[in-house]
C-alpha positions as CSV (number, residue, x, y, z in Angstrom):
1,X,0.0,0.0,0.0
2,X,0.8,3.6,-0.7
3,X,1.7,5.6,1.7
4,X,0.3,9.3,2.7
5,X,2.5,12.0,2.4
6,X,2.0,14.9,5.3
7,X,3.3,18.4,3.9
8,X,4.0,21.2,6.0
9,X,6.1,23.9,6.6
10,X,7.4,23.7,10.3
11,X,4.9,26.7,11.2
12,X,3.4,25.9,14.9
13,X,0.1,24.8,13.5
14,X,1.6,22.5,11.1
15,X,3.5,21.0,13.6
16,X,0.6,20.5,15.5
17,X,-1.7,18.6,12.6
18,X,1.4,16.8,12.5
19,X,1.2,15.3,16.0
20,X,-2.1,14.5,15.3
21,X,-2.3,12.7,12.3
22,X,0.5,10.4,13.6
23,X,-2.5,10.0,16.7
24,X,-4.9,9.2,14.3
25,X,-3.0,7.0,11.4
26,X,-0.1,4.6,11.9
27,X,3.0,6.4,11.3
28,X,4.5,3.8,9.4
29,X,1.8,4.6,6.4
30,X,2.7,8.3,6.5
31,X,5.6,9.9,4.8
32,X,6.2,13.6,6.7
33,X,7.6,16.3,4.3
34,X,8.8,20.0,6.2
35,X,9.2,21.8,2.9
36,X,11.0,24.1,4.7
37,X,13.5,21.8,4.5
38,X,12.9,20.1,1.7
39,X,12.7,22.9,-0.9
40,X,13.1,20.7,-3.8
41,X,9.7,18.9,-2.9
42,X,7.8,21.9,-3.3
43,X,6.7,21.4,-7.0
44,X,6.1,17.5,-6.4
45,X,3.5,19.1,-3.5
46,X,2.2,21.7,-6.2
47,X,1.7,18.7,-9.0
48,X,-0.4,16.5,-6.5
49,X,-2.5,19.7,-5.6
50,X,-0.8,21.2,-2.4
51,X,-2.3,24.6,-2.2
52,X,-1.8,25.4,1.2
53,X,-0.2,23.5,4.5
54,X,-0.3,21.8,6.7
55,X,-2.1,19.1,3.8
56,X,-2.5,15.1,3.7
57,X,-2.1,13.2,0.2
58,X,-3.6,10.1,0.4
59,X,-2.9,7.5,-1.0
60,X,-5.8,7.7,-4.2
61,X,-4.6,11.2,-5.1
62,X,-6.6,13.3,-2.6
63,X,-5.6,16.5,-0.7
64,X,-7.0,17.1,2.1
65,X,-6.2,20.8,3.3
66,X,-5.6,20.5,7.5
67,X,-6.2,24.0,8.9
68,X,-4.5,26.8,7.3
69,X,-0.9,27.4,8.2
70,X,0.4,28.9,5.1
71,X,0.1,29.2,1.4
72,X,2.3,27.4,-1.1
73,X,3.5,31.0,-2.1
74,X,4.6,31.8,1.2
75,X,6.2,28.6,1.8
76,X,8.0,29.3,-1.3
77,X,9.7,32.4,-0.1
């Protein structure tokens, strides 16, 4: 099985919906991406429909949109 990818930016709400969506999903199934770290993810989070973080790819393609932390712009700098 695929697993979800968890984007966010490091911001104290992502880290936050970070803590729990490891609560609610086994963290084994859940890839976490801080694209402030991780600068050269930022277009692979833009192609699968990131527009905002904190956000939750599942598996089937799906973004779900957690909150709002900050835009894709502002993570971009």
């Amino acid at each position: 099985m695929k697993k979800s990818v968890f984007y966010h930016a490091g911001c104290p709400v992502c880290v936050s919906a970070e803590q729990d969506i490891l609560k609610l999903m086994n963290p084994a199934q859940v890839e976490v991406v801080n694209l402030a770290g991780a600068k050269d993810r930022i277009s692979e989070a833009e192609k699968a429909g990131v527009k905002s973080v904190p956000a939750l790819l599942t598996p089937d393609g799906n973004v779900l949109h957690i909150n709002f932390g900050a835009s894709m712009a502002d993570v971009k700098g």
